[in-house]
N, C-alpha and C positions, 0 to 999 in steps of 0.2 A: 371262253370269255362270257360274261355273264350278262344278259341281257338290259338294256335300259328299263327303267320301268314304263316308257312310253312306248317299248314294244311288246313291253308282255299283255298277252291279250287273251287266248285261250287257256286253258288249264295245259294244255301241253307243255308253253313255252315255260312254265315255270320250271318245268323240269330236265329242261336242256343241256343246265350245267353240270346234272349229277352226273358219276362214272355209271358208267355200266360194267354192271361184275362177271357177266356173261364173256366168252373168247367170241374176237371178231367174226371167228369163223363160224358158219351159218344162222347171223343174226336176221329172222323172217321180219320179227318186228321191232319197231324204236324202244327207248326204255319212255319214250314222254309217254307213246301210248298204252302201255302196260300199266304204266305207273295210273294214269289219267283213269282207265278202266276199272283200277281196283277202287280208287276215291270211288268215285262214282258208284259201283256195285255197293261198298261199303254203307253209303250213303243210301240205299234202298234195305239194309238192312243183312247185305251176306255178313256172314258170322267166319267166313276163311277162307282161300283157296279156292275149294270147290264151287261155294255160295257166288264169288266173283266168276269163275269159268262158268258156268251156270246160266247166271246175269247177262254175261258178255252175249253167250251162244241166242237169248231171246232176244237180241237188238233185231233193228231191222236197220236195211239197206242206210236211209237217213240218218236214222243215229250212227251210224257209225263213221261217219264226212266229220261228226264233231270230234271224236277220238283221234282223228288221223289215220283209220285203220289201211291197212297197205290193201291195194285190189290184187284180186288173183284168178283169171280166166274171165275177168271183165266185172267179179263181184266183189267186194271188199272181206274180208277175213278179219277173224278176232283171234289172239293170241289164245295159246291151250293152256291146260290145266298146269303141265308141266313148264310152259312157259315163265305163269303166271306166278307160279310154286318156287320157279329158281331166282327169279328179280326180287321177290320179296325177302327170299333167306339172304340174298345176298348183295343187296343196297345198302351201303354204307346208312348208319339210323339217324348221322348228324345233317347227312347232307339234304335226307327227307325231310325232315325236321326243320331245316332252315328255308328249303324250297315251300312246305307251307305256310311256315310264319310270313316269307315275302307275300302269298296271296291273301293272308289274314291282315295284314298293315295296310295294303290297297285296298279292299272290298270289306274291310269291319270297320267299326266304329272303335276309337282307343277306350279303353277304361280307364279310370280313375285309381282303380284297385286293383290288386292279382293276389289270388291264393295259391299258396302253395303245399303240399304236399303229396305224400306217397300210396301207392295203394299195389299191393302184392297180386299178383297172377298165380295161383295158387297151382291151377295146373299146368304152369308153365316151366321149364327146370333148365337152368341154362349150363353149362356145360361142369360149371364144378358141382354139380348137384343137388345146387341152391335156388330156392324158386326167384323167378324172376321177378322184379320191385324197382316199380317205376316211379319218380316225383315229375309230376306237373307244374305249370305256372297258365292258372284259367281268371281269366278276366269276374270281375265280379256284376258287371251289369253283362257284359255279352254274352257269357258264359263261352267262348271261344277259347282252345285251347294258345296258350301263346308260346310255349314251348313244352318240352318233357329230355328227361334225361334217364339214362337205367343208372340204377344205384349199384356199381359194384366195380370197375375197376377203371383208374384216368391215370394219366400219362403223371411222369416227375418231372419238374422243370428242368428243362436243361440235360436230360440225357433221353434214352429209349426204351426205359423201362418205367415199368405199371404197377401203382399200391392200389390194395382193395380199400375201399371207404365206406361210409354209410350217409344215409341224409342230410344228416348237419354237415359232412364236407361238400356233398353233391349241391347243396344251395345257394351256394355262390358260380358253382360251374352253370348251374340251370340258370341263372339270371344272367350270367355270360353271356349268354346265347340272345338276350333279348336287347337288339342296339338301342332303344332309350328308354330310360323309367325314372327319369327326372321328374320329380312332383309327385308320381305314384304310392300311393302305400301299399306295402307286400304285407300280407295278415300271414299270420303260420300260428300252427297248435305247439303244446309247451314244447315237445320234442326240439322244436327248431328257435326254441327262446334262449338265443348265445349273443354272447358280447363280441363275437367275430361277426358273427352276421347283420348284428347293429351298426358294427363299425363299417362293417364291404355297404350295407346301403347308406350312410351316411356319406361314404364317398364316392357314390352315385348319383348324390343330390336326390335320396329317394327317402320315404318315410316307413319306419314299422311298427307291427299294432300284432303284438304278440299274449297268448295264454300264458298264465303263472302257475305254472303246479310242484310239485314236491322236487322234480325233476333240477329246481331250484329252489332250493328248502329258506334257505335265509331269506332269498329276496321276497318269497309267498310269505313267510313271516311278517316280515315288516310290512309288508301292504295288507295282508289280514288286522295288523295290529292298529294301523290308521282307522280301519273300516268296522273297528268291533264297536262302537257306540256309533251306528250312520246318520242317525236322524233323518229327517223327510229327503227323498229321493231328489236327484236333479234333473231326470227326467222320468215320464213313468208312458210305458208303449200302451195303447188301446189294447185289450184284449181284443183276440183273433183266433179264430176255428181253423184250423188245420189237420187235414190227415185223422180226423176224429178227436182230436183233443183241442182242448180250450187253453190259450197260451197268452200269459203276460209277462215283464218285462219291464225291469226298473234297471234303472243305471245309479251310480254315485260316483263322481271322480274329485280330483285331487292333486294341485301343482304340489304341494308342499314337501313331498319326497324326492323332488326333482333332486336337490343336492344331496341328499340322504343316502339315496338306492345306489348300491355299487353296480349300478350297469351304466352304460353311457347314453349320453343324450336324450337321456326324459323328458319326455312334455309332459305327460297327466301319467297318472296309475288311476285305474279303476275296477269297481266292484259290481259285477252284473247280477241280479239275482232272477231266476226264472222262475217262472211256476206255472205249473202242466195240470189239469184234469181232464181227465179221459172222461168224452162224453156219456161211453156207457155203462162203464163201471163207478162211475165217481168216483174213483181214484183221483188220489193229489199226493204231487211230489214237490217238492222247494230244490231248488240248484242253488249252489254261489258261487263265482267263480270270478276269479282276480285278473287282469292284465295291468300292460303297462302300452304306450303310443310314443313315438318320437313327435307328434302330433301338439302342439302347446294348446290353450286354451281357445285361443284368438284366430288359431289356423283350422278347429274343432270341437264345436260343441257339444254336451254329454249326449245328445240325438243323435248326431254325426257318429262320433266312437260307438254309440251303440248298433246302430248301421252296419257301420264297420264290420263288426264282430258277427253279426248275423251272415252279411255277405260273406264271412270265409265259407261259412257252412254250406255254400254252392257246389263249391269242388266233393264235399261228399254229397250232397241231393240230390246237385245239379247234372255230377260227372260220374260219380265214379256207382251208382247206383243204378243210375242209368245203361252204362254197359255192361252192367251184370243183368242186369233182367234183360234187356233185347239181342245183347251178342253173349251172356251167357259166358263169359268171359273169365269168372273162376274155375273153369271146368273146361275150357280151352286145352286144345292138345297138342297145338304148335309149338311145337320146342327147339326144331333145329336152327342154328345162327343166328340171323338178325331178326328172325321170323317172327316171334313175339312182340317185339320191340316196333319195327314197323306195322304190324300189324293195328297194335291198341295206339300208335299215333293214327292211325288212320280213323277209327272209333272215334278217339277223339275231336279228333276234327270235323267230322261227319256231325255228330251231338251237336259240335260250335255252331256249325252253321245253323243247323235249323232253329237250336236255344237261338241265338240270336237273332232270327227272323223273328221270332215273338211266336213260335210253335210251344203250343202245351202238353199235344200226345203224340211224344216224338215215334214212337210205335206205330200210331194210327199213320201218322204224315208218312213213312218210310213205306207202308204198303201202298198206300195211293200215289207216292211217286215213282215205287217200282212197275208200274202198270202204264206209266206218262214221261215218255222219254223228254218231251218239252218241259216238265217239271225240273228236271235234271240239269238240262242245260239254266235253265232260270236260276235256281241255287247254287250250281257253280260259276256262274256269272259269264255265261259260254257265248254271248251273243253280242252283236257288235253296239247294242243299246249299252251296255256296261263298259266296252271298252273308250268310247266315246266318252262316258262321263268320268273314266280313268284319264286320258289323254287330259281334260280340260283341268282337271286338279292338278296333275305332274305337269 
């Protein structure tokens, strides 16, 4: 049975209701504290298995009262290598997944926005030979992951058997999983610009702000065909130094296709144009690039959708760039069972939190909180000053 949210209070209890995939028979340790251990290690930067058993073995006596770790000859014990290796392969990935979204909706802050898409595990390979390819749903100000799903095989209505899919069916199952996104707009690249998926968030009471490319050849016609004579912009971005380039940023949108475009429930189409000079070469490049917003004029203005548009590109700056350079994750060698799949939810969530604290060198913070087991407890909200101010909201 599944805890109130007035008594979840350490990072253990969240994870009370999953199954444990382990046989009864000589269970040393809980799966809350297995499970609570790997976050945590994660969160200092282990890259797998080892990096967690690792982690676990430098705690000391103290830190481990917060884990729950079991005593043994009067000292408390940390779960093994192999322990550690079999709860991961074999935790169900949905029920992970939904056990952190509950500690992400009490300790985050909601977004406004979510992006979504997918990003390949290149050296991951799951059992029919195919690399494993996960789609996300990351907040656009918290940068928190708010769910993930693997792209590859979901149940048929109605009977026991499984069709393989790809991303555009997976994103309605991935929003599934997220219980409210009333008022939200979901951003996705052209990949996921479908008339099912306008329709599934429309009956969410939710909003989408999708890319136009070839992928939809008529509909990028007809809104390139609005935007070929644009005249003065409707909004125009400050130029901005980024990453060694000099970047601006014009918008132009436009109700007038609303009835026109054969997709449903248009508010604006718009035309973004960018342009990049790299400070040290003077190189310059011109972008254009078309969408469309279920968003009307009155609910967003061309600042706003322009916003918009920039905030998808978290989930690759924010997310998916990030776990490649510090966990090195296209070159990841975990491939048995769920092991993948839990693993980079855990990544992800790891990233969340500290994006969200308002951390800018999540590398640097990940070393100085692996050396500061009270750092630990503070980010995961481990202490009775957080569960106190959980109690007075719920």
């Amino acid at each position: 049975m599944m805890l109130p949210v007035r008594h979840m209070q350490a990072l253990p209890d969240f994870f009370i209701d999953i199954t444990d995939p382990r046989r009864g028979q000589g269970r040393r340790h809980s799966l809350p504290t297995v499970l609570s251990i790997s976050v945590a290690a994660t969160l200092c930067g282990a890259k797998g298995y080892k990096g967690i058993s690792d982690w676990a073995n430098s705690l000391g006596q103290k830190a481990l009262v917060n884990f729950r770790c079991r005593k043994k000859n009067g000292k408390r014990v940390v779960p093994s290598l192999s322990i550690i290796r079999n709860v991961m392969v074999g935790v169900d990935p949905d029920d992970l997944d939904a056990a952190l979204q509950r500690w992400t909706a009490i300790y985050s802050k909601k977004d406004d926005s979510l992006a979504i898409d997918g990003k390949t595990m290149r050296g991951a390979v799951a059992e029919n030979g195919r690399q494993v390819h996960i789609m996300s749903a990351i907040g656009h100000h918290s940068q928190d992951c708010y769910a993930q799903k693997k792209v590859g095989l979901i149940p048929v209505e109605g009977t026991d058997d499984f069709k393989q899919t790809n991303e555009i069916k997976i994103a309605s199952v991935l929003l599934d999983s997220i219980d409210n996104i009333e008022g939200v707009t979901v951003t996705a690249d052209a990949l996921l610009t479908q008339r099912e998926l306008a329709r599934y968030l429309k009956g969410r009471n939710a909003y989408y702000h999708f890319t136009v490319k070839d992928n939809q050849k008529n509909l990028r016609q007809d809104i390139a065909a609005q935007f070929q004579d644009r005249g003065a912009p409707d909004f125009t971005e400050d130029k901005c130094l980024t990453h060694g380039r000099i970047e601006s940023r014009k918008i132009w949108v436009t109700s007038k296709l609303n009835d026109y475009l054969e997709f449903p429930d248009v508010g604006q189409a718009f035309a973004i144009e960018r342009n990049v000079t790299n400070k040290k070469t003077g190189k310059s490049s011109c972008e254009l690039v078309f969408g469309i917003t279920s968003k009307t004029p009155e609910q967003a203005s061309p600042r706003q959708v322009l916003t918009t548009n920039r905030g998808h590109w978290v989930i690759e700056n924010g997310c998916h760039y990030i776990i490649d350079s510090i966990y090195d994750e296209d070159r990841s060698q975990i491939r048995t069972g769920h092991g993948p799949v839990n693993i980079t939810r855990l990544r992800r969530f790891a990233v969340g939190i500290l994006k969200s604290s308002g951390v800018k060198n999540i590398s640097q913070k990940m070393r100085q909180i692996s050396y500061k087991s009270r750092m630990i407890v503070d980010y995961l909200r481990m202490t009775k000053k957080y569960w106190s101010e959980v109690a007075e909201v719920n």
